[in-house]
C-alpha positions as CSV (number, residue, x, y, z in Angstrom):
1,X,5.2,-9.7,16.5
2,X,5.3,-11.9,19.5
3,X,5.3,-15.9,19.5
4,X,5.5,-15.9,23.4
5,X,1.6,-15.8,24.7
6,X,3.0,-14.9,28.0
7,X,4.5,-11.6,27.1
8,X,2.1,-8.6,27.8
9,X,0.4,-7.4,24.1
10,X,2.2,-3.9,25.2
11,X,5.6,-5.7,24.6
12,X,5.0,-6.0,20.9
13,X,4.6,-2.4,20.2
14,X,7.1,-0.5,18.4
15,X,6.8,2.7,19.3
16,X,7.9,5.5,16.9
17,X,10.5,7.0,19.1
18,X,12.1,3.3,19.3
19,X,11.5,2.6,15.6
20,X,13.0,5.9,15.3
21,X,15.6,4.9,17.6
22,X,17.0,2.3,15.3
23,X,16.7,4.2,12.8
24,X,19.2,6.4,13.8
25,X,22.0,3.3,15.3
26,X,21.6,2.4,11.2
27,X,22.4,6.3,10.2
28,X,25.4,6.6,12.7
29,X,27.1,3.7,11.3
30,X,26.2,4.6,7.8
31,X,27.5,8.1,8.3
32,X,30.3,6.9,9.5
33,X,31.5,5.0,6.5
34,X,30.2,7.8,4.2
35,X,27.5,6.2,3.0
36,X,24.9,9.2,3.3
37,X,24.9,12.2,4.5
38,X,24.7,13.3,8.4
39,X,20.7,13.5,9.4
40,X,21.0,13.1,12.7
41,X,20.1,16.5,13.1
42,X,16.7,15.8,10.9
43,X,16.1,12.3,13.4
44,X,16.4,14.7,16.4
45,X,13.8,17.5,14.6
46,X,11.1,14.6,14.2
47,X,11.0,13.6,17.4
48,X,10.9,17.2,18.6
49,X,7.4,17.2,15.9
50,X,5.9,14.3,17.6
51,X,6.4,14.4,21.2
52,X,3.4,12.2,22.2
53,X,3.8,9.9,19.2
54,X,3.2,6.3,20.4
55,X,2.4,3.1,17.9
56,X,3.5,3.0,14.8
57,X,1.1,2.4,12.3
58,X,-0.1,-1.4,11.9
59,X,2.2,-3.6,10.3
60,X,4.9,-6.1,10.8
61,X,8.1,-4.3,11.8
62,X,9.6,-7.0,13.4
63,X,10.1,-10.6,11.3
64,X,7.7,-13.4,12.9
65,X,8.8,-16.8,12.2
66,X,5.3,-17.8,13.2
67,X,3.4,-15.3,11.0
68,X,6.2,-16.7,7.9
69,X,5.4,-20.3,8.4
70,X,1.8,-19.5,8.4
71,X,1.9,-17.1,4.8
72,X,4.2,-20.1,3.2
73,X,2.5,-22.8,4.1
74,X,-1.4,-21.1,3.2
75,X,-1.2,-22.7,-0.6
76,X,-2.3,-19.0,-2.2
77,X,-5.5,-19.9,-0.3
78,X,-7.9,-17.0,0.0
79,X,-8.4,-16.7,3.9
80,X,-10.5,-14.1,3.4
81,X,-8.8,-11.5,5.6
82,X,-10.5,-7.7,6.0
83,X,-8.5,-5.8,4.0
84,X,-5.8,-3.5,5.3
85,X,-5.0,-6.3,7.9
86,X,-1.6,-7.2,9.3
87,X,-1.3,-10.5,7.7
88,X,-3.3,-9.8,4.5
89,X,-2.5,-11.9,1.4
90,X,-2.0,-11.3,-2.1
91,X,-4.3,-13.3,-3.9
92,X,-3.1,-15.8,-6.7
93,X,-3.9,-14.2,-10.1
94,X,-6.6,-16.4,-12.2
95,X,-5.6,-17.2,-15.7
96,X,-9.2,-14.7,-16.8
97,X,-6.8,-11.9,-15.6
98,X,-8.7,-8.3,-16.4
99,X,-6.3,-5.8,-17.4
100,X,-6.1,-2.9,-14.8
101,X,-3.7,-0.5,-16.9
102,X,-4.4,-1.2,-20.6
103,X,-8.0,-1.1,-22.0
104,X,-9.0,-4.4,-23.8
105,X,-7.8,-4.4,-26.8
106,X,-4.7,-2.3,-25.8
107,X,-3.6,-5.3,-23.6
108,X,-3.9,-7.9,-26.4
109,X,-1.8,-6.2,-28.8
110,X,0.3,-6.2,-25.4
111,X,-0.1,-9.7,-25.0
112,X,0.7,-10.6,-28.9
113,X,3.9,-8.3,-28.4
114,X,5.0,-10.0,-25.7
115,X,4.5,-13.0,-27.6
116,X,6.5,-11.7,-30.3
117,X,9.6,-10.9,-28.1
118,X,9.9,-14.1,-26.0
119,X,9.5,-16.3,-28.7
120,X,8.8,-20.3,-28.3
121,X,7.6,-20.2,-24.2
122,X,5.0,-21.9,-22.6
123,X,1.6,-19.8,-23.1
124,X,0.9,-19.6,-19.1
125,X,4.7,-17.9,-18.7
126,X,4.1,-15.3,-21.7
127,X,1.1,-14.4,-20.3
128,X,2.2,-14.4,-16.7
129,X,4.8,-11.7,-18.1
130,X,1.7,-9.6,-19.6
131,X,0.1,-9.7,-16.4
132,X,3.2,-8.5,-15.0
133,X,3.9,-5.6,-17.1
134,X,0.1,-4.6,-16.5
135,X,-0.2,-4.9,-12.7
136,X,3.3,-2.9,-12.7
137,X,2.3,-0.1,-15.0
138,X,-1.1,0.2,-12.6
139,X,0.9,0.9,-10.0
140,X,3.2,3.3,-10.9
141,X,1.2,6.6,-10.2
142,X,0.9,5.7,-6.3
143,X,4.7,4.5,-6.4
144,X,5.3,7.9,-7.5
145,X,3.0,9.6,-5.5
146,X,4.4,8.3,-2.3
147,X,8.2,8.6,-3.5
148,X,7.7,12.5,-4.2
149,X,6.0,12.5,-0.3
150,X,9.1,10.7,1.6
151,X,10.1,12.1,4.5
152,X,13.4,13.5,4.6
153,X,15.3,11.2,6.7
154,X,13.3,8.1,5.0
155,X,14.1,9.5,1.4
156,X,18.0,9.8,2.6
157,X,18.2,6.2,3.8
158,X,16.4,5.2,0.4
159,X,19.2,7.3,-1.5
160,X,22.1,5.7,0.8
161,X,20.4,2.4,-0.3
162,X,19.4,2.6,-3.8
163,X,21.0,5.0,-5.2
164,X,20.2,9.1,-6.1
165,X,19.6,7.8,-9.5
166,X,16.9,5.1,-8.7
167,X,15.2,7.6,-6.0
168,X,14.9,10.2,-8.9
169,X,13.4,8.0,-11.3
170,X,10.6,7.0,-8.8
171,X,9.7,10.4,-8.0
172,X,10.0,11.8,-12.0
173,X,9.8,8.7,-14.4
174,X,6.6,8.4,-16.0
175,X,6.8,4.9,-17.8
176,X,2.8,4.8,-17.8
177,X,2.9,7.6,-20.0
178,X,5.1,6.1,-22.2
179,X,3.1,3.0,-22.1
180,X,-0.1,4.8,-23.4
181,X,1.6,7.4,-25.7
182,X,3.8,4.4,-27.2
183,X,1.2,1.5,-28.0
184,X,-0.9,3.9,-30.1
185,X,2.0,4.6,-31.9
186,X,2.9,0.9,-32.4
187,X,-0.8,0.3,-33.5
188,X,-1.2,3.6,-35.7
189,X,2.4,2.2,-37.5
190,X,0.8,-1.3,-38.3
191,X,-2.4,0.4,-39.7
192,X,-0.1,2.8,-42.3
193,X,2.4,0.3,-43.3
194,X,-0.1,-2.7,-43.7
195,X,-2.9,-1.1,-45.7
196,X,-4.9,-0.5,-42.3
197,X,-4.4,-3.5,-40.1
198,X,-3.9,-3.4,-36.7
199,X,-1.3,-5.6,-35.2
200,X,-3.4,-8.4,-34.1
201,X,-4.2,-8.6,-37.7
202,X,-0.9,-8.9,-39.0
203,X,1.0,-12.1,-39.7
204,X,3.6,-13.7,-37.5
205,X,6.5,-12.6,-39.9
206,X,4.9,-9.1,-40.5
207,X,4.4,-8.5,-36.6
208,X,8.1,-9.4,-36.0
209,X,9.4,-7.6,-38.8
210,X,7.5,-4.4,-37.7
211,X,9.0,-4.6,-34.3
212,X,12.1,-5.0,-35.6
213,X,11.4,-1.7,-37.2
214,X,10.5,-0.1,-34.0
215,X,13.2,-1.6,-32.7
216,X,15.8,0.6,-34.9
217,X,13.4,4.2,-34.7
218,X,14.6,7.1,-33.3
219,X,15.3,6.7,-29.8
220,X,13.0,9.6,-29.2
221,X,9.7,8.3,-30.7
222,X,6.9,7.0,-29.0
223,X,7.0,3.8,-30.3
224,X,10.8,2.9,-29.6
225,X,10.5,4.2,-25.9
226,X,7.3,1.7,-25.8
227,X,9.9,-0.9,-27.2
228,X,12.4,-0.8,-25.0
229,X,9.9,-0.2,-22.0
230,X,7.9,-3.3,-22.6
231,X,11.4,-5.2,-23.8
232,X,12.5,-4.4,-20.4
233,X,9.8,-5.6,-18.6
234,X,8.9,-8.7,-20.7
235,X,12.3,-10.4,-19.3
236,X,11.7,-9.2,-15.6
237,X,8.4,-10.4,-15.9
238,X,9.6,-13.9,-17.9
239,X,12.0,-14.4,-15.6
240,X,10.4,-14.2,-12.5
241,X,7.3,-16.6,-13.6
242,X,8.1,-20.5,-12.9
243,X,9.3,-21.3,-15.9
244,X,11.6,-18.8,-16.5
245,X,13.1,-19.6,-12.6
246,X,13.4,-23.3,-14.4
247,X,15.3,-21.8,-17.3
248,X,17.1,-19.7,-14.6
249,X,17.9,-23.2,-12.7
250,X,16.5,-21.0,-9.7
251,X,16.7,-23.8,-6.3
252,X,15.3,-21.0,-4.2
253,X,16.3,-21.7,-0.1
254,X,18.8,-24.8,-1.6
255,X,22.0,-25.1,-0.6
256,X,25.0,-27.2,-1.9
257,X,27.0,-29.8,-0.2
258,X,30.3,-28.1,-1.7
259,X,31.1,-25.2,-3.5
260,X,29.6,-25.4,-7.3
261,X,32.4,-24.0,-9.9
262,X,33.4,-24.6,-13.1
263,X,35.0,-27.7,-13.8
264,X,38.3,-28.0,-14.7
265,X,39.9,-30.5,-16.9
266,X,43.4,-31.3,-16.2
């Protein structure tokens, strides 16, 4: 994106061959230090498939200072952009969120889990990390969906990046399963062991002590993997709500006059 209004609009397109282009400066020097292995050959073969390529899809491929002051400064205000735009925002989430993954009353036993796990935390933050856990689940079958479809030369960068490990579990892991196969177990446990209530029902000792139990299960049952799945994503999702970047002491874009440390006593 340009901030110059002089510069002819045809200046601010990337074309594919230049993205491209870059793309494979970053792959030399990678290659070079070993860090994946040598596509050069595959960079060469996609150009040679799209000879009279031009723009790149739309999108910001280039950072805008203009376009970043703009976002950060909007106050989560809808601007009612079309949808699908360059500079489209994420609206804020309303505190009547509507689940998207888990039915209804799946998502409050998620919500009282959650609960549960984090203990004595501000309502909003508990529920933020619900929300979290939800939104993520919902989009896990297009994550994997478009990690399984990567091209070639994007999936090696991604691997020289992340890791083989972390590209594999995008294009196999199936955590929504998990999700759905592991909160019926949790609520068909609670009915068995407490003479058919469901874990909404139960008390505050009662629910604790039963995910204790799941805690302890057989790694290979439903209910444990649901455990340690929503375990897992409680704390990202606690953590990255404000108040657990105030328990975090998060400054965001601070900076310190001298370097912090431990003090030492003499």
């Amino acid at each position: 994106m340009s901030e110059d209004p002089k510069r002819a609009p045809e200046a601010d397109d990337l074309t594919r061959r230049q993205w491209i282009l870059r793309l494979g400066e970053f792959v030399a020097l990678a290659g070079i230090s070993g860090l994946v292995p040598d596509v050069t050959a595959s960079l060469a073969e996609h150009q040679a498939a799209h000879p009279n390529a031009t723009a790149l899809p739309p999108g910001l491929y280039d950072p805008s200072q203009e376009h970043l002051v703009h976002a950060l400064s909007s106050g989560a205000k809808n601007w009612s952009l079309p949808s699908g735009s360059e500079t489209e925002y994420a609206p804020a989430i309303s505190m009547d969120y509507q689940s998207k993954f888990f039915g209804p009353d799946d998502f409050k036993v998620v919500n009282r889990v959650i609960e549960v796990l984090l203990g004595k935390v501000e309502p909003t933050a508990s529920s933020q990390a619900a929300q979290w856990f939800d939104l993520w689940l919902s989009a896990i079958p297009g994550v994997r969906a478009a990690a399984q479809q990567l091209d070639p030369m994007h999936r090696a960068l991604a691997v020289a990046y992340f890791g083989e490990g972390r590209v594999r579990d995008l294009e196999n892991a199936h955590p929504d399963a998990i999700a759905r196969a592991g909160i019926r177990a949790l609520r068909d446990l609670s009915t068995r062991r407490y003479g058919g209530r469901d874990f909404p029902q139960l008390t505050v000792d009662e629910q604790a002590e039963l995910l204790m139990t799941t805690s302890k299960a057989q790694p290979e049952t439903a209910e444990r993997k649901f455990y340690e799945l929503t375990r897992t994503e409680t704390i990202r999702g606690y953590y990255t709500s404000a108040t657990g970047l105030e328990d975090l002491d998060y400054r965001g874009n601070a900076y310190y006059g001298d370097c912090p440390g431990c003090e030492r006593k003499s």
